[in-house]
C-alpha positions in Angstrom: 54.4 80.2 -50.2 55.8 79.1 -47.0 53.2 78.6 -44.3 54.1 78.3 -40.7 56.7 76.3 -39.7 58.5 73.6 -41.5 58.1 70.7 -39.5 59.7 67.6 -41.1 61.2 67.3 -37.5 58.4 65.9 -35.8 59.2 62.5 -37.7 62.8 63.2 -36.5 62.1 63.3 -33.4 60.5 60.2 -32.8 63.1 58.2 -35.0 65.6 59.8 -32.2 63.5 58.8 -29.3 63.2 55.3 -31.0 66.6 55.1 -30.5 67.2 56.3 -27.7 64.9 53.1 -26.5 67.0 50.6 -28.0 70.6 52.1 -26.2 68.9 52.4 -22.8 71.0 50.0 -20.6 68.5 47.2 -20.9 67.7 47.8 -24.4 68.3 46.1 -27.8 71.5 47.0 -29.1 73.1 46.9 -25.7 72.2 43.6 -25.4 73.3 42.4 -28.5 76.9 44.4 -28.0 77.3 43.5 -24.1 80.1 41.0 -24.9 82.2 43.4 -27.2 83.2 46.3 -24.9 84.4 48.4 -27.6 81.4 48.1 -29.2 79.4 49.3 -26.1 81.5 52.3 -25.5 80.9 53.2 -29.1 77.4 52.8 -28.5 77.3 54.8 -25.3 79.1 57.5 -26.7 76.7 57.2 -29.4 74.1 58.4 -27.0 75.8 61.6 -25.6 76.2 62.9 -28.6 72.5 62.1 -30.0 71.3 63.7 -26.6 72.8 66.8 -27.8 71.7 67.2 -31.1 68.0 65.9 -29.7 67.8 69.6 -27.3 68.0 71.4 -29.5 65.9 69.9 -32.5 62.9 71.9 -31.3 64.7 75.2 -31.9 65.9 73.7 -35.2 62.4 73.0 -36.4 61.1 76.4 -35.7 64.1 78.2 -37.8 64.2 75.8 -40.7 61.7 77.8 -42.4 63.9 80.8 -42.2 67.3 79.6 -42.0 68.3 77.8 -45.7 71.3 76.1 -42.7 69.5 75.3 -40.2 67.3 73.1 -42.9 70.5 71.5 -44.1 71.7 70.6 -41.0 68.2 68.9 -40.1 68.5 66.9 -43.5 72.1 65.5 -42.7 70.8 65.1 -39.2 68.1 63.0 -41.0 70.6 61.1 -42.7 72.6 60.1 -40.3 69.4 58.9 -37.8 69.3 56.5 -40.8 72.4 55.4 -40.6 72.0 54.6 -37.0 69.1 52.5 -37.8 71.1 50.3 -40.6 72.8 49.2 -37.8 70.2 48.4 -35.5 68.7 46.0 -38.9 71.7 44.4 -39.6 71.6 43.2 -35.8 68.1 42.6 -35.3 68.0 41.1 -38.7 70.8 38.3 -37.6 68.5 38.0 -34.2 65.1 37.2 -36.5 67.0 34.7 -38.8 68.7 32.8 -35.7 65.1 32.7 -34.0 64.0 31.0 -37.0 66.8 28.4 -37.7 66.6 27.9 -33.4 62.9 26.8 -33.8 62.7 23.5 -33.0 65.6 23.8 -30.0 63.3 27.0 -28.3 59.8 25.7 -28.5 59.6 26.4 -24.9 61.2 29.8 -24.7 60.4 32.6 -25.0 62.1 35.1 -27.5 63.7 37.5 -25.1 65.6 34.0 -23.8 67.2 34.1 -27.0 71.2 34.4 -27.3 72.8 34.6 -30.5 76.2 33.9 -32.0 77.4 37.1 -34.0 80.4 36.5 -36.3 83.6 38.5 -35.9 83.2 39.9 -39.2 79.6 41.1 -38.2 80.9 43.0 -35.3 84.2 44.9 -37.2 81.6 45.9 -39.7 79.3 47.1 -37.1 82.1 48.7 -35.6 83.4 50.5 -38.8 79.6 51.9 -38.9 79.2 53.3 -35.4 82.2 55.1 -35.7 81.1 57.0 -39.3 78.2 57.3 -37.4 79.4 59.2 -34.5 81.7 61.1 -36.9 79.2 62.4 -38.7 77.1 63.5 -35.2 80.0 64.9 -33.7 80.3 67.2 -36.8 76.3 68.2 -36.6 76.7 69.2 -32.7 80.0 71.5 -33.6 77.6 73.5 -35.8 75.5 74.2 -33.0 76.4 77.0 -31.7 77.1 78.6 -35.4 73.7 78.1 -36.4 72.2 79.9 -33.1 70.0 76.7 -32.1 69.4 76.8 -28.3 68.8 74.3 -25.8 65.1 73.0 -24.7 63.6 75.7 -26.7 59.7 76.1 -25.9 57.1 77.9 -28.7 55.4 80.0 -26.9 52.0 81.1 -28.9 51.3 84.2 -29.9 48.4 86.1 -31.8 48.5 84.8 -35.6 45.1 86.3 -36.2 43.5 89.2 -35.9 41.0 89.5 -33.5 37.2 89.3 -34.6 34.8 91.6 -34.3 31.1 91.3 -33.9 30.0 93.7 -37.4 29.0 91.4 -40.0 27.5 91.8 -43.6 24.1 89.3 -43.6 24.1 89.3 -47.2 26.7 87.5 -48.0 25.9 84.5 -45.8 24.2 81.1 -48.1 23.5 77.9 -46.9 23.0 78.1 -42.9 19.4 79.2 -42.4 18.6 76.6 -40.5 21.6 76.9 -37.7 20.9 80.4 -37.2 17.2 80.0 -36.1 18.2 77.3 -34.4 21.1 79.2 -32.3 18.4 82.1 -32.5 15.8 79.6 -30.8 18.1 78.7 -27.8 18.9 82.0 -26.7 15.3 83.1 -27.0 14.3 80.6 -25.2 12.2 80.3 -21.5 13.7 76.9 -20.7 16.2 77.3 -18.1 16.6 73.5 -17.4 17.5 74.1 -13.8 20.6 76.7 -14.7 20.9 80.1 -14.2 23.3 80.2 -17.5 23.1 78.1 -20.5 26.5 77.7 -22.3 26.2 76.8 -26.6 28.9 75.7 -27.7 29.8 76.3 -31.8 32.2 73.4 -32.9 33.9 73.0 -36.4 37.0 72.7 -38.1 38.7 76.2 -39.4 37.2 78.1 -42.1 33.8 76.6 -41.6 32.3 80.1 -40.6 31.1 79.5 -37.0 32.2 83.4 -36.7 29.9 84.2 -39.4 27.2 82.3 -37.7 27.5 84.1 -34.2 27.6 87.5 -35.7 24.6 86.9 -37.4 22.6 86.2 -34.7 24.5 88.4 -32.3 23.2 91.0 -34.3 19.6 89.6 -34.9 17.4 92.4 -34.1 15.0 89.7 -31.9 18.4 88.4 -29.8 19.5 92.4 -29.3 16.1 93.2 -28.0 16.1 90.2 -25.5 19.0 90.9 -23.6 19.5 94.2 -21.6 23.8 93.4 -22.1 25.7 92.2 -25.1 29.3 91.6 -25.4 31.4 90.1 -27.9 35.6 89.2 -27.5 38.2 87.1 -29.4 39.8 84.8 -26.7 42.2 83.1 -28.9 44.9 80.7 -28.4 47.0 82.2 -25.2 44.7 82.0 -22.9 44.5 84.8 -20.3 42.3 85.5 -17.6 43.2 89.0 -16.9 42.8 90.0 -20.8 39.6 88.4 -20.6 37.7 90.4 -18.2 39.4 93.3 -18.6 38.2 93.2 -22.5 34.6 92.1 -20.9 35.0 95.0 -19.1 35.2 97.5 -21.5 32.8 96.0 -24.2 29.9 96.5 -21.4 30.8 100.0 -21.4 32.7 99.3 -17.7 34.2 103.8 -16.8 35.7 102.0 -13.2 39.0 100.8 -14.8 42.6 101.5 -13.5 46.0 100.9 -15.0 47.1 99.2 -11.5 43.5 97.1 -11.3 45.0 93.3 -10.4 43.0 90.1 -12.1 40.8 89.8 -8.7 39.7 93.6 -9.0 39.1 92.8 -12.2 36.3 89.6 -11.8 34.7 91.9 -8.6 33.7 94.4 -11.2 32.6 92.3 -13.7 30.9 90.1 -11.3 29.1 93.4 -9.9 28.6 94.7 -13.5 26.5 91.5 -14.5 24.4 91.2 -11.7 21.3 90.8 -12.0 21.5 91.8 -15.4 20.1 89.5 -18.6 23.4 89.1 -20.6 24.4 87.7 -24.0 28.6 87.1 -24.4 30.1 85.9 -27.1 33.8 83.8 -26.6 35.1 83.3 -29.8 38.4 81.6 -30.8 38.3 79.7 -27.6 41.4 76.9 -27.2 41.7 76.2 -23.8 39.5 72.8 -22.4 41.3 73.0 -18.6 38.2 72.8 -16.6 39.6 74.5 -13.7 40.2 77.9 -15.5 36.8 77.9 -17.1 35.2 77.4 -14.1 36.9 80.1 -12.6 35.8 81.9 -15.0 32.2 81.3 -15.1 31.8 82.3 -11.8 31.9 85.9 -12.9 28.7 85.3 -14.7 26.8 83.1 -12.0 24.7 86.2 -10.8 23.3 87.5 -14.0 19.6 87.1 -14.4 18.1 83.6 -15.1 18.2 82.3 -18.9 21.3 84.6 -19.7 23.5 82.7 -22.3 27.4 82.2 -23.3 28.1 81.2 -26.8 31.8 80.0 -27.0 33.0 79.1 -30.6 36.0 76.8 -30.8 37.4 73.9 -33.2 37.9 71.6 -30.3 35.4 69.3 -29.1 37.0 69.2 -25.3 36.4 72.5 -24.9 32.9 71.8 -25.8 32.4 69.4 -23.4 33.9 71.3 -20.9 32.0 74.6 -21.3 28.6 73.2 -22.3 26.9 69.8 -23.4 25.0 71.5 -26.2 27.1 72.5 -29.3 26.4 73.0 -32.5 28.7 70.7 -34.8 29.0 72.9 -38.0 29.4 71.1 -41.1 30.3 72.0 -44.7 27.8 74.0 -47.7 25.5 71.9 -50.0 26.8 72.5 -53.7 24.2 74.7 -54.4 25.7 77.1 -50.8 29.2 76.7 -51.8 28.2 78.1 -55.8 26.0 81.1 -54.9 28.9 82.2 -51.8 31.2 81.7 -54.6 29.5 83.6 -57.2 28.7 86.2 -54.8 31.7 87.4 -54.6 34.0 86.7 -57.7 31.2 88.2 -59.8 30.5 90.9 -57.8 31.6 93.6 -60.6 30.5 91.2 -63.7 27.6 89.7 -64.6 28.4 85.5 -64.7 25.6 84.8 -67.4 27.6 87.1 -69.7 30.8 85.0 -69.0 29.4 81.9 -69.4 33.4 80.5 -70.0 34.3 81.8 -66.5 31.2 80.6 -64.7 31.9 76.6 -65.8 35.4 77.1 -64.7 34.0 79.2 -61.7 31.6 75.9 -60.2 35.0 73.8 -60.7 37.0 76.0 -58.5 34.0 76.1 -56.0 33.3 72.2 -56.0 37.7 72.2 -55.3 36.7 74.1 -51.8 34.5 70.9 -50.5 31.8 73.1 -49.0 34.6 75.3 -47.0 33.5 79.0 -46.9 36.5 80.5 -45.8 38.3 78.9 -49.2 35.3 79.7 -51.3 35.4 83.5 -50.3 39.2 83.5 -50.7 39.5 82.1 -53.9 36.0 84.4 -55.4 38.2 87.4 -53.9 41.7 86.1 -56.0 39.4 86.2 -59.5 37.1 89.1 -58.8 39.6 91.6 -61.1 40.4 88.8 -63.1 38.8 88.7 -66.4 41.1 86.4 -68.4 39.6 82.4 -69.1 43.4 81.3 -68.3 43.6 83.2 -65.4 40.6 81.3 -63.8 42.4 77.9 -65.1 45.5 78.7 -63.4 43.8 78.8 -60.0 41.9 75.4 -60.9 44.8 73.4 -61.7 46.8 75.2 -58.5 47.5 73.5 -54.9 45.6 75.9 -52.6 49.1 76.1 -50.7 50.7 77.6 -54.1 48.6 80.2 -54.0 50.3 83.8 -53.0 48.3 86.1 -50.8 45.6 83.4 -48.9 44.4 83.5 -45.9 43.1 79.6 -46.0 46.2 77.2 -45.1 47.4 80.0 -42.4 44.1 79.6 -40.6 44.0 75.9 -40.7 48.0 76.4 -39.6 46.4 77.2 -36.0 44.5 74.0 -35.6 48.7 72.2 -36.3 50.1 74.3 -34.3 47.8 73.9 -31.1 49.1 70.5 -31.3 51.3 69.1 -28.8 54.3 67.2 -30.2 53.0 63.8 -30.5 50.1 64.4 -31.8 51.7 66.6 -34.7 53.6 63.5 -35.8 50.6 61.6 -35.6 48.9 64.1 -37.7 51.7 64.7 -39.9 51.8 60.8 -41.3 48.5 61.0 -42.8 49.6 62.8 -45.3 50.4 59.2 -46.7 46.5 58.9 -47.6 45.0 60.7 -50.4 42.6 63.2 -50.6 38.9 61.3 -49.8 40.3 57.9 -48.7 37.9 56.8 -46.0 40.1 55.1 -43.6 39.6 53.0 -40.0 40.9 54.1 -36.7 43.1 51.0 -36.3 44.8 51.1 -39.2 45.7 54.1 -38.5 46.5 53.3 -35.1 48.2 50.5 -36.4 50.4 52.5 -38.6 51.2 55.0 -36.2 52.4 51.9 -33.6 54.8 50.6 -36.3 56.6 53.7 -37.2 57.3 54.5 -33.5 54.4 57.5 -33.2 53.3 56.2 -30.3 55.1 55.2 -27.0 55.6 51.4 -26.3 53.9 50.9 -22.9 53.6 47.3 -23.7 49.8 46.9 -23.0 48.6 50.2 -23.1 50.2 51.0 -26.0 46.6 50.5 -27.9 45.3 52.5 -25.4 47.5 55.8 -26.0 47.1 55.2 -29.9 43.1 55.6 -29.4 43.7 58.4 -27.4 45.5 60.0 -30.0 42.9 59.6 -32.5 40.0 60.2 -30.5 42.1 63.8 -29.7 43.3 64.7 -33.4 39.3 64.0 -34.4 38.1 66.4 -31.3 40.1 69.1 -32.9 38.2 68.7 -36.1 40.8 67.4 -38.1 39.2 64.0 -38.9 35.6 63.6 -39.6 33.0 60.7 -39.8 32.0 59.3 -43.1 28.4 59.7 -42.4 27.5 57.0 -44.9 29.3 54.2 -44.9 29.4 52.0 -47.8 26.8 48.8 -47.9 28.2 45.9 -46.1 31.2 48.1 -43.9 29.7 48.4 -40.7 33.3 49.8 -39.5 33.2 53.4 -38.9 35.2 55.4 -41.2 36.9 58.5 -41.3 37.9 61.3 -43.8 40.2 64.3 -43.8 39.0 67.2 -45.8 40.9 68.4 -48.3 42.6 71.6 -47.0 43.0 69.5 -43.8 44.6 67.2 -46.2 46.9 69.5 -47.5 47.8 70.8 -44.2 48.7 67.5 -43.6 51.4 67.5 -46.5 52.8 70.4 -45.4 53.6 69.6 -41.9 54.7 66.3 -43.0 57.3 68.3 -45.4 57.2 65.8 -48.2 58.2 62.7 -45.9 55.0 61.4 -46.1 53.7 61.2 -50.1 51.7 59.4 -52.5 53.4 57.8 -55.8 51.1 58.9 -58.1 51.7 62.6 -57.3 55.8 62.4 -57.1 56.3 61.0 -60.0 59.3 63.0 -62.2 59.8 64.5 -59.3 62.9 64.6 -56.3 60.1 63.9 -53.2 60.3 60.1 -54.0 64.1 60.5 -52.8 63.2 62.1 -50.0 60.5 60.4 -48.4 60.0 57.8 -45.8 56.2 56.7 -45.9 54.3 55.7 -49.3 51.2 55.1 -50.1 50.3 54.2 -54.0 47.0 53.0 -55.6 47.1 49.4 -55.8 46.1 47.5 -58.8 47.4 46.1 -62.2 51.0 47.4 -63.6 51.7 48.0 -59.8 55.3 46.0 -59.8 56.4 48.8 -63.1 55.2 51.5 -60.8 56.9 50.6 -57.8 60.2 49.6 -59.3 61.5 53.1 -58.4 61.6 51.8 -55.0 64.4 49.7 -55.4 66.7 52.7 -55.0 64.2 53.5 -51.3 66.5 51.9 -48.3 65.0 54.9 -46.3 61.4 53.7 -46.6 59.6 52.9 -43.4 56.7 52.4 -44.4 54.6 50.7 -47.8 50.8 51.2 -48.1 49.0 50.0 -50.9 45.8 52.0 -51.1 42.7 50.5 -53.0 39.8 52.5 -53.4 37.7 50.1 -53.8 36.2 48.2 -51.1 37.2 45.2 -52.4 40.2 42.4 -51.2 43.4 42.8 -52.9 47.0 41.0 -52.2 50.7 42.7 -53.2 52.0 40.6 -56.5 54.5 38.0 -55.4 56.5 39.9 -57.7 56.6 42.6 -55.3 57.4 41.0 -52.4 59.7 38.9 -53.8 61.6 41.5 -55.7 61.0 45.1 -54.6 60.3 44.7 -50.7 64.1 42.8 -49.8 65.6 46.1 -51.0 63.4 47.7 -47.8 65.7 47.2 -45.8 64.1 49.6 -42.8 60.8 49.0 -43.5 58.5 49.2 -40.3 55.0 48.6 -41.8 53.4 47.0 -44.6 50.0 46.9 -45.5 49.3 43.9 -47.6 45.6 43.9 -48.4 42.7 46.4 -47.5 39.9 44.6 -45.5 40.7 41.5 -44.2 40.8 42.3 -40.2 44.6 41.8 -38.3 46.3 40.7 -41.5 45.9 44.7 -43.5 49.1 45.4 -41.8 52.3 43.5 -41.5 54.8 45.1 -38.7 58.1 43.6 -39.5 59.7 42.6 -36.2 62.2 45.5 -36.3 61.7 46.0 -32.6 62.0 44.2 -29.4 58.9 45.2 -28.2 56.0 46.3 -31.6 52.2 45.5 -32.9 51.9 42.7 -34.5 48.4 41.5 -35.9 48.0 38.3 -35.9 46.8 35.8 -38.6 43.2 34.8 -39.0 41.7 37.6 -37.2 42.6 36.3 -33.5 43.0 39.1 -31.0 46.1 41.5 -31.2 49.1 40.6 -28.8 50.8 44.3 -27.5 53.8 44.6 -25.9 57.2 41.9 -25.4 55.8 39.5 -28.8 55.2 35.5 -28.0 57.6 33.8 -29.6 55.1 32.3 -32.2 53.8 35.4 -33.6 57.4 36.5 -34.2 58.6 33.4 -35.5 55.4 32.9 -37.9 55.9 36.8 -39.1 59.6 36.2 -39.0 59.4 33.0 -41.2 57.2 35.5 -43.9 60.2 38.1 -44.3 62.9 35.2 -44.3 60.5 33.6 -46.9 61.0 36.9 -49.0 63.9 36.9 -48.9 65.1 33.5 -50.0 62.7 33.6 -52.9 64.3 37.2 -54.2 67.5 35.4 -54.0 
């Protein structure tokens, strides 16, 4: 089933802006070139031509999933980014040895001071590589205009949902007691706190049923009978201020509409309609956390009676914060929730004690959803005609993407695609951990650093990657373990499963785990790898020997306990990595878990015994000491 968009690209993208970085006129390949003219003009022609393939690879992402060519063309486009990169090794490579071997004679310099001797043969071999390169660029531009790709191409969003309504069925709804008398208990209640209007704010990822929990008490007989005006509408993700309050308008009944009535018109009548009036409004689907426009738009509801209320419902937790301070944070069902909203509905027609066989497979399927509603009543509806053991199997042993006909990954599709473009590449490389890893925020930053995710602002370069983290988890896309194992007092952080999968999707395959490609083509395919570390672990990764794409290695133990790569490993398997930006080498020792190779001029690297992390233009000991590791490598493969 194809969901959304393909969007593999997101990696290429920042592998082209990487580049684009290093043949800036001050920047690292330049540098190393600046004596060979030819070499320079190859590079610079390099970068007209990658300028126009790089317009249009946002048009190109959004027709892959529909165009079999326009995927093709992104995967030779793919190809040939990597062999742009082989060239920028081989040079940067020569430039780490040479630091090494000059370490006595630049003690006092620093490494940018550096200058190299290249060999002849080094620079005809480069040459003969820039110019396949370019070749094989120009050929991907031509193909441009055949394939209908279009310059700075911009997504506008549009409705992927249909638009909820306030009717709800009361029966079906297990496990939430408890936050509907509480929602029911604010609304009802005397305390103004100083305000005119109290905003409650329902937070959660998709799927988790906050719409289910506003109906509810939207409809609660005590919460009808307490305001004198009630109106429900479905703001979504293009957010529009004339649609707004003209829908507001009609829900409260408004007969003073015209076709020509402009957005000001509009508020005045809604304004006048509400005032002085005790109102309840529901805004669900709410995406947009720019202050401005929501304070522009409260100000229609100022002049309704004291200790009228606003419930907004929105996966975001800026939005939260900007409409209200107190939200509701929706979690997941209990076990027991999860089973009885399952069996609910897929045994609606049958009895489940007289199919005890389907039941046992039934509370598999519903412990699969991790307390999810929305993938609990989509999967109950699948098997509800289905009578057949097998049948019920099938769905078990299925990837909830596989599934024909479900509404589950398309919801969760709008949380990815709300994303701006960095933070979908962000997103899109934790696919590399599997599903209920509990990882840290800096090794995920760290990651994220190393494989070029993040900007290189030299010392705020931390800054932006905390940012980024601290946005992907106010969209509800990570949450916090809320028990910690004994001893970690880290904080950790999970993805849940469908968020997981999402994930894997948008990541399309570049991002896996070894245990779940194997006798399959995604290992061929991928550039970040994650695999479960422990004994046997130099037979299972000897397929990566054939890997010169790989970027990144992580060895995942799932166990809280210390554990090391076998020298066998690193002596034999990582020298064929030959772009590898990131290795993680042990799972909690603090500034040593990752090893950034020194691929770039300016990168993260931890440094050893837990000092403090150095960001931005490296000292020339923490490249030499991390330099002297890979050379070290790679004199003890040889």
């Amino acid at each position: 089933m194809e969901i959304g968009l393909a969007v593999g690209g997101a990696f290429l993208s920042s592998a082209l802006n990487v580049l684009f970085d290093r043949l800036a006129p001050h920047g690292d390949l330049l540098n190393m070139y600046c004596k060979h003219k030819d070499h320079v003009k190859l590079l610079k022609k390099l970068k007209m031509t990658l300028r126009g393939l790089q317009i249009v690879l946002s048009d190109a992402e959004n027709k892959q999933a529909s165009n079999p060519s326009v995927s093709d063309w992104l995967n030779e486009l793919r190809d040939a980014v990597d062999s742009a990169e082989e060239v920028n090794y081989e040079a940067l490579r020569l430039k780490v040895e040479g630091q090494h071997q000059n370490l006595a004679e630049t003690s006092n310099k620093q490494v940018s001071d550096l200058n190299l001797c290249l060999s002849d043969d080094f620079f005809r071999n480069i040459k003969d590589k820039l110019e396949e390169t370019i070749e094989t660029w120009e050929l991907l531009e031509k193909q441009i205009g055949r394939l209908g790709l279009k310059e700075h191409f911009v997504l506008t969003k549009q409705e992927t949902r249909t638009p909820s309504t306030s009717l709800v069925d009361d029966s079906g709804i297990f496990g939430r007691q408890n936050e509907i008398e509480n929602l029911i208990g604010r609304l009802l209640s005397m305390d103004t706190k100083g305000k005119n209007l109290a905003v409650f704010p329902i937070v959660g990822m998709g799927g988790l049923g906050k719409t289910t929990l506003a109906k509810v008490v939207y409809n609660d007989e005590r919460v009808q009978k307490h305001f004198s005006l009630t109106a429900w509408f479905c703001v979504s993700e293009a957010y529009d201020a004339f649609r707004i309050t003209k829908g507001l308008l009609q829900e409260i009944g408004s007969t003073d509409l015209k076709v020509d009535d402009n957005l000001n018109q509009l508020q005045v009548k809604l304004k006048g309609s509400l005032k002085g009036k005790k109102f309840l409004i529901v805004l669900d689907d709410v995406w947009n956390d720019n202050y401005n426009e929501w304070d522009d738009l409260r100000n229609v509801f100022v002049q309704g009676e004291i200790r009228s209320k606003i419930i907004v419902i929105t996966r975001k937790v800026s939005v939260a914060l900007v409409v209200g301070s107190e939200a509701i944070n929706m979690g997941t069902l209990s076990d027991e929730a999860s089973w009885s909203l399952f069996k609910r509905n897929a045994f609606e027609n049958m009895d489940a004690m007289e199919h005890p066989e389907l039941e046992e497979v039934g509370k598999q399927i519903a412990a699969k959803c991790k307390g999810l509603p929305l993938a609990l009543k989509t999967l109950a509806g699948m098997l509800r005609s289905k009578s057949e053991v097998e049948e019920w199997k099938c769905i078990l042993r299925s990837e909830i993407w596989e599934l024909r006909d479900n509404d589950i990954l398309p919801a969760l599709m709008l949380s990815y695609n709300d994303l701006p473009a960095h933070l979908k590449r962000c997103f899109s490389f934790c696919a590399i951990f599997p599903k209920d890893y509990p990882f840290r925020k800096e090794q995920v930053i760290h990651l994220w650093i190393a494989n070029g995710l993040v900007p290189v602002e030299d010392e705020i370069i931390q800054h932006l990657g905390n940012q980024y983290f601290l946005e992907l988890r106010s969209r509800s896309l990570f949450e916090r373990v809320p028990n910690p194992s004994e001893g970690n007092i880290e904080e950790l952080f999970l993805m849940h499963d469908l968020v997981n999968d999402l994930s894997q999707i948008a990541s399309s395959k570049l991002c896996i785990r070894l245990e779940e490609s194997q006798g399959s083509h995604m290992l061929e395919k991928s550039r970040y790898l994650s695999f479960s570390i422990g004994y046997g672990e130099f037979e299972k990764l000897t397929p990566l020997y054939k890997l010169e794409q790989l970027r990144t290695l992580l060895p995942i133990c799932i166990e809280l306990k210390l554990h090391y790569l076998s020298k066998r490993v690193l002596h034999n398997i990582l020298p064929t990595l030959r772009l590898l930006n990131a290795l993680n080498r042990t799972r909690y020792k603090p500034y040593s878990v990752i090893l950034f190779l020194p691929l770039h001029n300016k990168t993260a690297l931890p440094l050893p015994r837990g000092r403090s992390q150095f960001i931005g233009e490296p000292r020339k000991s923490v490249v030499l000491f991390f330099a002297f590791i890979f050379s070290r490598i790679i004199s003890n493969s040889a």
